[in-house]
PAMARFI-880841 format. One record per residue (C-alpha): x, y, z; residue in one letter. Coordinates in steps of 0.02 Angstrom, whole numbers, plus 50000, padded with zeros to 5 digits. Example, Ala and Ser with C-alpha at 12.3 -4.5 7.8 and 13.67 -1.06 7.14 Angstrom:
506154977550390a/506844994750357s/
***
This chain:
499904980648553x/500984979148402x/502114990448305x/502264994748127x/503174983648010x/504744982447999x/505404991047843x/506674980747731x/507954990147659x/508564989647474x/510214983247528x/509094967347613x/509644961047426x/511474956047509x/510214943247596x/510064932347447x/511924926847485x/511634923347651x/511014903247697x/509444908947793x/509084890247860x/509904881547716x/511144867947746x/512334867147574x/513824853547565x/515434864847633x/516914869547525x/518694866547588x/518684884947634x/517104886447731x/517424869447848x/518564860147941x/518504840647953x/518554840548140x/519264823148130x/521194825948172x/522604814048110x/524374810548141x/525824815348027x/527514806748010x/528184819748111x/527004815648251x/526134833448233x/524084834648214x/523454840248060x/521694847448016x/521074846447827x/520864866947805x/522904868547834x/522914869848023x/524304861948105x/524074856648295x/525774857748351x/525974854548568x/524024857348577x/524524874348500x/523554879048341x/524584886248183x/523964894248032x/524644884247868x/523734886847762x/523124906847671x/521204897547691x/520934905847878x/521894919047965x/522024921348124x/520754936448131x/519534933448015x/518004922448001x/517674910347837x/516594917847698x/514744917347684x/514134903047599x/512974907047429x/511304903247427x/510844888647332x/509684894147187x/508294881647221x/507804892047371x/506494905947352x/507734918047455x/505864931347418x/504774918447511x/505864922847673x/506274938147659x/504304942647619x/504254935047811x/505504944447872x/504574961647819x/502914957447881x/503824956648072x/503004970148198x/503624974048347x/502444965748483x/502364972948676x/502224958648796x/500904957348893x/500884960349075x/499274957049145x/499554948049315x/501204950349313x/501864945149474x/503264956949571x/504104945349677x/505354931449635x/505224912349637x/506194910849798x/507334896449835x/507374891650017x/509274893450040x/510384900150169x/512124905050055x/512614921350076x/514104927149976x/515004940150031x/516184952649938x/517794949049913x/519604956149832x/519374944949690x/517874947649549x/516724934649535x/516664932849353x/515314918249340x/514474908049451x/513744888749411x/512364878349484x/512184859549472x/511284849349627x/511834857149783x/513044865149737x/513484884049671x/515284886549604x/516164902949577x/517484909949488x/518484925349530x/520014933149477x/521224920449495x/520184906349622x/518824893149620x/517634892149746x/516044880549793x/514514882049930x/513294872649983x/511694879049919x/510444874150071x/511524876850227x/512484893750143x/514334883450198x/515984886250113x/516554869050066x/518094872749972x/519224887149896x/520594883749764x/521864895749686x/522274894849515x/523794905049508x/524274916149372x/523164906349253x/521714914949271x/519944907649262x/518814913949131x/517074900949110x/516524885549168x/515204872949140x/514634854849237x/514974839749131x/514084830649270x/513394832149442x/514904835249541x/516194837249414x/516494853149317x/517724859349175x/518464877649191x/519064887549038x/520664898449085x/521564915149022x/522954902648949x/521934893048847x/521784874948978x/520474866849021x/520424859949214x/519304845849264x/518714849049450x/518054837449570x/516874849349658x/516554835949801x/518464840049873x/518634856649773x/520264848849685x/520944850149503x/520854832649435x/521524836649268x/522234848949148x/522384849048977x/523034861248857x/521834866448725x/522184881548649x/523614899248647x/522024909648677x/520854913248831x/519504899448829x/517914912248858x/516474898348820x/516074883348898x/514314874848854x/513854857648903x/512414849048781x/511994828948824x/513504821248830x/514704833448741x/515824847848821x/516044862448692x/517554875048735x/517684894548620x/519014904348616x/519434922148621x/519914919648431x/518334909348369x/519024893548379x/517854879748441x/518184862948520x/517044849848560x/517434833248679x/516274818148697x/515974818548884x/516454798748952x/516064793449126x/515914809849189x/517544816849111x/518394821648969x/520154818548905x/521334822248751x/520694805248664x/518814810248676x/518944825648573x/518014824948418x/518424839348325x/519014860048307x/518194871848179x/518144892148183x/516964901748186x/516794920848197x/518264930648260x/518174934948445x/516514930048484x/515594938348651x/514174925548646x/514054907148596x/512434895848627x/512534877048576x/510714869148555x/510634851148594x/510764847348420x/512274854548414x/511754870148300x/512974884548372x/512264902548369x/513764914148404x/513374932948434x/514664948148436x/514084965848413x/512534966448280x/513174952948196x/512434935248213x/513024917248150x/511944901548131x/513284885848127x/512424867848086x/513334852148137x/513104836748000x/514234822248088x/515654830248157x/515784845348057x/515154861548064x/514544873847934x/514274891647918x/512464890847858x/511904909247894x/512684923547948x/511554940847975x/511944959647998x/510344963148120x/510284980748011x/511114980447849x/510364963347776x/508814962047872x/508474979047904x/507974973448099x/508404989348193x/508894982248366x/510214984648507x/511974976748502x/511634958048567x/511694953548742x/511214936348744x/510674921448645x/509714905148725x/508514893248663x/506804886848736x/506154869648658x/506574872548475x/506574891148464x/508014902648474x/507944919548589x/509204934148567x/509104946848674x/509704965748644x/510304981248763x/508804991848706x/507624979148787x/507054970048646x/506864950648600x/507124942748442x/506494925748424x/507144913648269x/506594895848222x/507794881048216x/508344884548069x/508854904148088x/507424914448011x/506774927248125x/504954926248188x/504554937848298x/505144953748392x/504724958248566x/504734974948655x/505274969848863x/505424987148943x/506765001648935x/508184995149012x/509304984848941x/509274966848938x/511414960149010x/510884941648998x/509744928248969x/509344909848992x/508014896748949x/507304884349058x/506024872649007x/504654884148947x/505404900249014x/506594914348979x/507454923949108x/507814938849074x/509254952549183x/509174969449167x/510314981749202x/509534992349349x/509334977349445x/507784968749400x/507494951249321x/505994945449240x/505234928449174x/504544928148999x/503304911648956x/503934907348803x/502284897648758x/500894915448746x/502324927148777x/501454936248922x/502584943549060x/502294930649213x/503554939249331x/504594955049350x/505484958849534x/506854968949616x/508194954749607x/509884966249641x/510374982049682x/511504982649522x/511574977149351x/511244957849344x/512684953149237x/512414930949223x/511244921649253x/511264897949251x/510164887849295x/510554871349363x/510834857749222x/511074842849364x/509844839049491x/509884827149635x/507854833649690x/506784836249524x/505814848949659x/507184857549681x/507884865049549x/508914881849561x/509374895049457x/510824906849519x/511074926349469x/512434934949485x/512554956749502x/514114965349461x/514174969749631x/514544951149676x/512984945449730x/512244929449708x/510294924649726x/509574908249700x/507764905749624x/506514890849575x/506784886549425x/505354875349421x/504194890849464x/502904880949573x/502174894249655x/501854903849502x/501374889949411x/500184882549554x/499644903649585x/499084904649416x/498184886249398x/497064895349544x/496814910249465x/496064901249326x/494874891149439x/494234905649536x/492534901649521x/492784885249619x/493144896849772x/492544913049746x/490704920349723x/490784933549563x/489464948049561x/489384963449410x/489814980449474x/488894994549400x/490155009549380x/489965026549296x/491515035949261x/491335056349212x/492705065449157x/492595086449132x/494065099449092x/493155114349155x/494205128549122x/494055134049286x/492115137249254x/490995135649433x/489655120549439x/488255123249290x/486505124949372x/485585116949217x/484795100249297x/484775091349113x/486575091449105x/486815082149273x/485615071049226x/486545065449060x/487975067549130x/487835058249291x/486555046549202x/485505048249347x/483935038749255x/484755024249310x/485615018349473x/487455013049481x/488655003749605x/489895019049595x/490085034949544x/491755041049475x/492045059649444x/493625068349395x/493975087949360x/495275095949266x/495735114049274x/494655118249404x/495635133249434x/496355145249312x/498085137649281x/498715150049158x/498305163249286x/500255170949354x/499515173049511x/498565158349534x/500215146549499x/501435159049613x/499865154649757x/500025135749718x/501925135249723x/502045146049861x/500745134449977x/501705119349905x/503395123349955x/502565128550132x/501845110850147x/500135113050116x/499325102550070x/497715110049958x/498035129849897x/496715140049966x/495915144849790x/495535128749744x/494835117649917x/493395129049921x/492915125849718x/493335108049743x/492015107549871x/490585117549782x/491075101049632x/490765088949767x/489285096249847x/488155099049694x/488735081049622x/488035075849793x/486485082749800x/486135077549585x/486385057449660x/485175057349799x/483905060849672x/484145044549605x/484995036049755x/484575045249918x/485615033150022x/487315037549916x/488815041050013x/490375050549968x/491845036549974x/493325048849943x/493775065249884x/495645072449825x/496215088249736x/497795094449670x/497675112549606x/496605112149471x/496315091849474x/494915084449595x/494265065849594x/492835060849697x/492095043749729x/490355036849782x/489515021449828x/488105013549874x/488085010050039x/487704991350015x/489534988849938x/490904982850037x/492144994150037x/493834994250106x/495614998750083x/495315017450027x/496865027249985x/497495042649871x/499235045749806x/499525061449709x/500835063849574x/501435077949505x/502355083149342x/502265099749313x/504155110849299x/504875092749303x/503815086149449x/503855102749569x/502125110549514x/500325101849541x/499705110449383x/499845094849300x/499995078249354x/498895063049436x/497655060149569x/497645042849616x/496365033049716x/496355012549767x/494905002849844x/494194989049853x/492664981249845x/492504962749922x/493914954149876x/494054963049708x/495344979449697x/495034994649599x/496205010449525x/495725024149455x/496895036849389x/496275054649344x/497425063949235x/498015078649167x/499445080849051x/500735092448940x/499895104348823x/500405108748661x/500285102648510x/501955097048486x/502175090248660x/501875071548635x/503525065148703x/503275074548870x/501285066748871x/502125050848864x/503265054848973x/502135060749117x/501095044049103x/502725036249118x/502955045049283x/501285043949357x/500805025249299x/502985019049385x/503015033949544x/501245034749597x/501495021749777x/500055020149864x/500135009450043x/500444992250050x/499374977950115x/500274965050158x/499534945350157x/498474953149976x/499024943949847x/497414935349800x/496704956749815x/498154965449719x/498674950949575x/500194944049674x/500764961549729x/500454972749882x/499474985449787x/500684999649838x/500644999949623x/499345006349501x/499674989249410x/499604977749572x/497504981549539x/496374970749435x/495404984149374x/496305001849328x/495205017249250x/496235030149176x/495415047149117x/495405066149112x/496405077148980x/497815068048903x/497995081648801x/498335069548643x/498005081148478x/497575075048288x/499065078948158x/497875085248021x/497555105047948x/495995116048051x/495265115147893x/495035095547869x/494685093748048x/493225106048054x/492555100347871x/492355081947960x/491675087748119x/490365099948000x/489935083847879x/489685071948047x/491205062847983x/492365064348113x/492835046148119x/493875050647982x/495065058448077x/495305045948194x/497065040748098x/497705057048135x/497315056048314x/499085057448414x/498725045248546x/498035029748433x/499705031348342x/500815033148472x/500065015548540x/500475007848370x/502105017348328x/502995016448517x/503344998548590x/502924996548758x/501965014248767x/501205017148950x/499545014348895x/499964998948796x/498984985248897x/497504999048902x/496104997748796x/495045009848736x/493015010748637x/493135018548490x/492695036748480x/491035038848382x/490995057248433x/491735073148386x/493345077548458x/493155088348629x/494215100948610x/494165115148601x/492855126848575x/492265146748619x/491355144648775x/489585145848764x/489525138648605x/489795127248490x/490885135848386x/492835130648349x/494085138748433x/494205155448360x/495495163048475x/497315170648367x/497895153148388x/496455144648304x/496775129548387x/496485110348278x/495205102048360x/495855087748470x/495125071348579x/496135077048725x/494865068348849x/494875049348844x/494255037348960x/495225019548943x/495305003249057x/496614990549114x/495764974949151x/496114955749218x/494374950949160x/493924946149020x/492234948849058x/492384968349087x/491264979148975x/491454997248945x/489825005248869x/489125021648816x/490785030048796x/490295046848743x/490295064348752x/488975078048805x/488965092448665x/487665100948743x/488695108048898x/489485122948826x/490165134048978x/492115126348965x/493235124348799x/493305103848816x/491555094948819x/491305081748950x/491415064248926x/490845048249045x/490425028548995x/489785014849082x/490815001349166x/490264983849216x/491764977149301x/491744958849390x/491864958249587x/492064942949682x/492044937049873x/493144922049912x/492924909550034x/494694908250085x/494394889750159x/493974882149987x/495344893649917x/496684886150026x/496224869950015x/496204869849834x/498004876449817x/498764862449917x/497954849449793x/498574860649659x/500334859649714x/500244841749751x/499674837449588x/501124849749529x/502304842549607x/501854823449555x/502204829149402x/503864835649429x/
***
C-alpha cells in the first residue's frame, strides 16, 4: 500500500545549490588536505589554516570556526538539478509488507548474562567471542558462549564515550578527553594511548583497513589500520565536517553520511580528502516530511536513514533519495545493516529485521523490556556460522542474535517448497455479513437462499451480525453495562436473539447440506458470529476472543468478535466487526481496528509454527488466512445530492473516490488494514435506507449514503480468490443491506516426516554456503 506523493515545496529551489550526488573539485574553503606537514617550529600544519599544536587543534585561519560547518558547495551547471528533483517528487510513502512476519528472534545460543550495575553501559561491541562494554568510567569484556567475565578495566576520570574493533581481539576506545586507547581485549589491558583531539571523541567506525574517529565538534580523523593497530605515523588525514554531529556512518568507500537533527550531509573521499558534496534539510529543500534522524547504515550500496516517527528513507550511493518506508508507530532509536538486512530498535522494546532486497518485514519480536538504544553486529568472526549481533536497552541489557539468520532463512526456503511436503486442497467458504438494526430473522425463504447461496454447497459457512439489539436504546446499554460489570458474560436481551439467528441459519443449510454442523457461535451485545462446516473437514483448534471498544474499551456496543480454527494443517481468522459511527469519526474507526487487530489474544499453541506462520497463533496475524467484515462504518465525503444522483443513474462507481476507507488506505502509512485487500465494489453503497424500502434515508438527519459494510481478506496465498462480492438489495427490513462473497482459500495437510527431513538438507546446504 503506498501513500500519496510527496509534495515539493517552492523553496525545493534552494536544492539547485545543493551537490545532490555531484562530486565538484573543492575550494580552499570547503576542504582540508588531510596530508599534515611539519613547520620550522616543529608544529603540524593543515592547508585550510589549522594548526596542530601538542595533538591539539587551533583555529588560524577565519576559513572554519570552531562552531560552524563549511559552506554548501554550488551545483555545477552541467547537471539537470530538474531531472532529480522530478525524482524526488514522484516518492510515495510505501508500508512494508508483513506477510509471514515472524515474532520471535534469531536466537544466539549463548549463556552471558549482564547484570546491572552503578555504572551506564553506554555501548556495547561484538567481534568473535567476545562482547565489550563501556560504562561510565570502565571497560569491560565477556565471553559470549560460556556468559564469563574475563576482564574489567577502569579508565579513571577520562571517561569512555565509543569504541570500535580494528581487528579480532584488539579494539580502539574514543574518550570524553579526546584519546584514543588501543585495548588488547585478550588480557583486557590498554596497550596504547594517543592524544587526538580537545573534544569528546563520540564516533568510532572501522571500514577495511582504516579506523575513523568524530568528534563532538565535527572534526574527523582517519588512521590506516597496520598489523592490527594504529599509531600517530599511520594517520592519514583530519577534515570537518558538520558541527556536533549525533550520527556518522562511513561506507567502505569511505563516503561519510553524518546526521544531526533534520539535517543530513553526504561527504565523498577522492584520495585522502574529503568533500562536502551534498548537504539536505529533510523539509525545507526536499520537502520530505520525516522525524528527526535516528540512525544512518548502509546495506550493499544503498544508504538507510532511519527516523523517530518510524519511517525509513533509503538513498543511492550517491545521496539522492529513493524511497520512503512506513515501519510502524514507534520510533525507530537505532539501526544497523548486515549483509542483506536492516535491524531495526524501537523504542517500546521491540526490534525488527527489514530484507533490504523486496523490503518485506521478515521479523518483528519482543527483544527488551525498554527502549533498545544500540545495536552492532560482529565485524570479526572466528566461526562464519556463528555470527552475533548484540543489543543493548537503556535499562542495561544486552541480547545476542544470529546475524546470519539461518533459521529464518532455512524457515522461509521451506515455506517456499511446501508442495514437496505438504498435500494442498481448495476450501470452499461463504462469508455473510448483515447490520440488522436489531430487526428479528426475515421469514422470506428467497432471501436465505441468495444470501446463504444455498444453490450450491460450501466447505464453511461464515455469518456475522451487527446490531442485533437496539444499541441506541438507554435501557438496553444501562442492561449491557450493568451484566458486564457483574461478569456476565452474554446480557440477557441479546443470547436469546442470537439464538433465534443461529437456529433459522441452521435449518436454511440442511436444505442444501443436511449433514452441516454448527462449529462455533459468539455474541457480544449486539455482535454475533457463527461458524459451520461440513462434517468431512478437519477441524481443530476452535477459539473466540472478544474485544471491545466502546466508552474507551468498557462497553460491548462496539467492538470485535474473534474466532481461530483450523482446518488440517492450514489456520483460519475471521474477525467480525463493528465500529465508531459518525460521519466525522474516521480517526476513532481507525483507531478501534488498531485495537482489535494488536489486543485481540486468542490461546497459544505451542510446537505451531508450520500452523500459525512462525507464531503461536495467540495473534490475528499469526493466521494464514484472516477475513475481516461487518460495519466499519467508513462513509463517502461527497453532498446527499451527488451520492443519490449516482446511486439513481446506476453510477455509483463514481463515488468510489470519495469513499472514506479507500482513502484512508492510500493517505495513512501503515493503516490497520494495509496488508488487506479488498474486490472492488460494483454495487451501491449499503447504507442507509428507510426500512422496508428502498428509499434513502429520509430521517431529519438525511444521512449520505455510505459502504459501511465491507468484507476484505489477509492472505499468505497467492492463490486465494475472493468472488461474488456483493450485496442483496432486495432485503429491505434493516437500514444497511447485507453483503456476502465467495472465498476459495488453499488448505494443506503436511506430512511432517518429509517436512523434517527436508529442513535439515536445507540448513546443510545453508550452512555450506556460509
Amino acid at each position: 500500500m503506498v501513500g500519496p506523493p510527496v509534495p515539493i515545496k517552492p523553496e525545493v529551489r534552494r536544492a539547485l545549490d545543493v551537490g545532490v550526488g555531484v562530486r565538484q573539485k573543492p575550494s580552499r574553503s570547503q576542504t582540508m588536505d588531510m596530508d599534515v606537514r611539519q613547520t620550522p617550529n616543529g608544529n603540524q600544519t593543515m592547508d585550510a589554516g589549522q594548526t596542530l599544536n601538542g595533538n591539539q587543534l587551533t583555529d588560524t585561519s577565519r576559513t572554519f570556526h570552531a562552531r560552524q560547518a563549511p559552506p554548501v558547495p554550488a551545483r555545477p551547471r552541467a547537471v539537470s538539478a530538474d531531472s532529480v528533483l522530478a525524482g524526488i517528487s514522484t516518492l510515495q510513502i510505501s508500508t512494508l509488507d508483513c506477510h509471514r512476519t515472524r515474532r520471535e528472534g534469531p536466537t544466539l545460543e549463548s549463556r552471558l548474562q549482564i547484570s546491572r550495575s552503578r555504572n551506564v553501559i553506554k555501548r556495547v561491541v561484538v567481534s568473535g567471542e567476545l562482547v565489550v562494554a563501556i560504562s561510565t568510567a570502565t571497560i569491560l569484556g565477556w565471553n559470549l558462549r560460556c556468559g564469563e567475565l574475563l576482564w574489567s578495566h577502569s579508565t579513571g576520570l577520562d571517561f569512555p564515550e565509543s569504541a570500535a574493533f580494528i581487528a579480532l581481539d584488539r579494539m580502539a576506545v574514543g574518550t570524553k578527553n579526546g584519546n584514543i586507547l588501543v585495548v588488547d581485549c585478550r588480557v583486557g589491558e590498554i596497550t596504547k594511548s594517543m592524544s587526538v583531539s580537545g573534544r569528546a571523541i563520540i564516533h568510532l567506525k572501522t571500514t577495511k583497513e582504516e579506523l575513523w574517529a568524530v568528534d563532538d565538534a565535527g572534526w574527523v580523523h582517519v588512521w590506516r589500520i597496520i598489523d592490527s593497530d594504529i599509531s600517530a605515523d599511520a594517520k592519514i588525514g583530519v577534515t570537518r565536517v558538520m558541527d556536533c554531529p549525533t550520527l556518522v556512518h562511513v561506507t567502505d568507500g569511505g563516503i561519510v553520511w553524518v546526521g544531526s537533527g533534520k539535517v543530513l550531509e553526504v561527504h565523498s573521499r577522492e584520495q585522502n580528502t574529503l568533500t562536502l558534496a551534498a548537504r539536505f534539510d529533510y523539509e525545507a529543500d526536499l520537502g520530505l516530511k520525516v522525524g528527526i534522524v535516528t540512525g544512518i547504515t548502509s546495506v550493499g550500496k544503498t544508504i538507510v536513514t532511519a527516523h523517530e516517527d518510524g519511517l525509513l528513507v533509503r538513498w543511492n550511493a550517491t545521496g539522492v533519495p529513493t524511497g520512503i518506508f512506513q515501519t510502524g508507530s514507534h520510533k525507530i532509536t537505532c539501526i544497523e545493516g548486515k549483509g542483506t538486512s536492516l535491524w531495526l530498535g524501537l523504542s517500546n522494546g521491540k526490534m525488527k529485521i527489514i530484507c533490504a532486497k523486496d523490503w518485506k518485514l521478515l521479523a518483528e519480536w519482543k527483544a527488551h523490556q525498554t527502549s533498545v538504544i544500540h545495536i552492532d553486529a560482529a565485524q570479526f568472526a572466528t566461526n562464519p556460522l556463528h555470527v552475533p549481533l548484540a543489543s543493548l536497552c537503556d535499562s542495561a541489557c544486552v541480547s545476542l542474535w544470529d546475524a546470519n539468520l539461518i533459521k529464518l532463512q532455512v524457515d522461509e526456503i521451506l515455506h517456499k517448497r511446501t508442495e514437496e511436503f505438504a498435500k494442498s486442497q481448495n476450501c470452499a467458504v461463504r462469508v455473510c455479513s448483515w447490520n440488522v438494526d436489531s430487526q428479528r430473522p426475515p421469514e422470506a425463504p428467497s432471501f436465505w437462499a441468495d444470501w446463504l447461496d444455498t444453490t450450491r454447497k460450501y466447505d464453511l459457512y461464515v455469518v456475522g451480525i451487527q446490531e442485533m439489539v437496539d444499541l441506541e436504546s438507554k435501557s438496553t446499554n444501562a442492561k449491557m453495562i450493568l451484566a458486564s460489570n457483574s461478569k456476565v458474560t452474554n446480557a440477557p436481551s441479546d443470547d436469546g436473539r442470537a439464538q433465534l439467528w443461529v437456529d433459522r441459519i441452521l435449518l436454511e443449510l440442511k436444505q442444501t447440506c443436511p449433514n452441516v454442523r454448527l462449529v462455533s457461535q459468539k455474541n457480544m451485545v449486539g455482535l454475533m458470529m457463527a461458524v459451520f462446516a461440513d462434517p468431512a473437514l478437519c477441524i481443530g483448534m476452535v477459539s473466540h476472543e472478544m474485544v471491545k471498544t466502546g466508552l474507551g474499551g468498557l462497553h460491548g456496543n462496539k467492538g470485535a468478535i474473534v474466532t481461530r480454527l483450523t482446518i488440517d494443517d492450514t489456520s483460519l481468522c475471521f474477525v467480525n466487526c463493528h465500529l465508531a459511527a459518525g460521519h466525522s469519526q474516521v480517526a476513532a474507526r481507525n483507531t478501534d481496528l488498531s485495537t482489535i487487530l494488536k489486543n485481540a489474544h486468542l490461546p497459544r499453541v505451542a510446537q505451531s509454527e508450520c500452523v500459525f506462520m512462525g507464531g503461536e497463533g495467540d495473534l490475528i496475524f499469526d493466521h494464514e488466512h484472516v477475513v475481516l467484515f461487518g460495519d466499519l462504518n467508513y462513509r463517502l465525503n461527497t453532498t446527499r445530492e451527488a451520492a443519490e444522483s449516482a446511486i439513481h443513474a446506476k453510477t455509483h462507481v463514481e463515488l468510489l473516490p470519495n469513499d472514506q476507507l479507500l482513502s484512508q488506505l492510500i493517505k495513512v502509512p501503515n493503516h490497520p488494514l494495509s496488508t488487506f485487500k479488498e474486490e472492488p465494489l460494483n454495487f451501491p453503497p449499503t447504507y442507509k435506507y428507510d426500512r422496508g424500502t428502498d428509499v434513502l434515508d429520509t430521517s431529519e438527519k438525511q444521512r449520505i449514503p455510505a459502504y459501511c459494510d465491507r468484507i476484505l481478506l489477509r492472505t499468505n496465498s497467492p492463490d486465494a480468490r475472493v468472488q461474488n462480492y456483493t450485496s442483496h438489495p432486495l432485503m429491505q427490513v434493516s437500514d444497511h443491506r447485507p453483503i456476502s462473497a465467495t472465498l476459495t482459500l488453499l488448505t494443506k495437510q503436511i506430512d511432517h516426516l518429509k517436512r523434517e527431513t527436508l529442513r535439515l538438507a536445507i540448513q546443510q546446504d545453508w550452512l555450506l554456503k556460509l
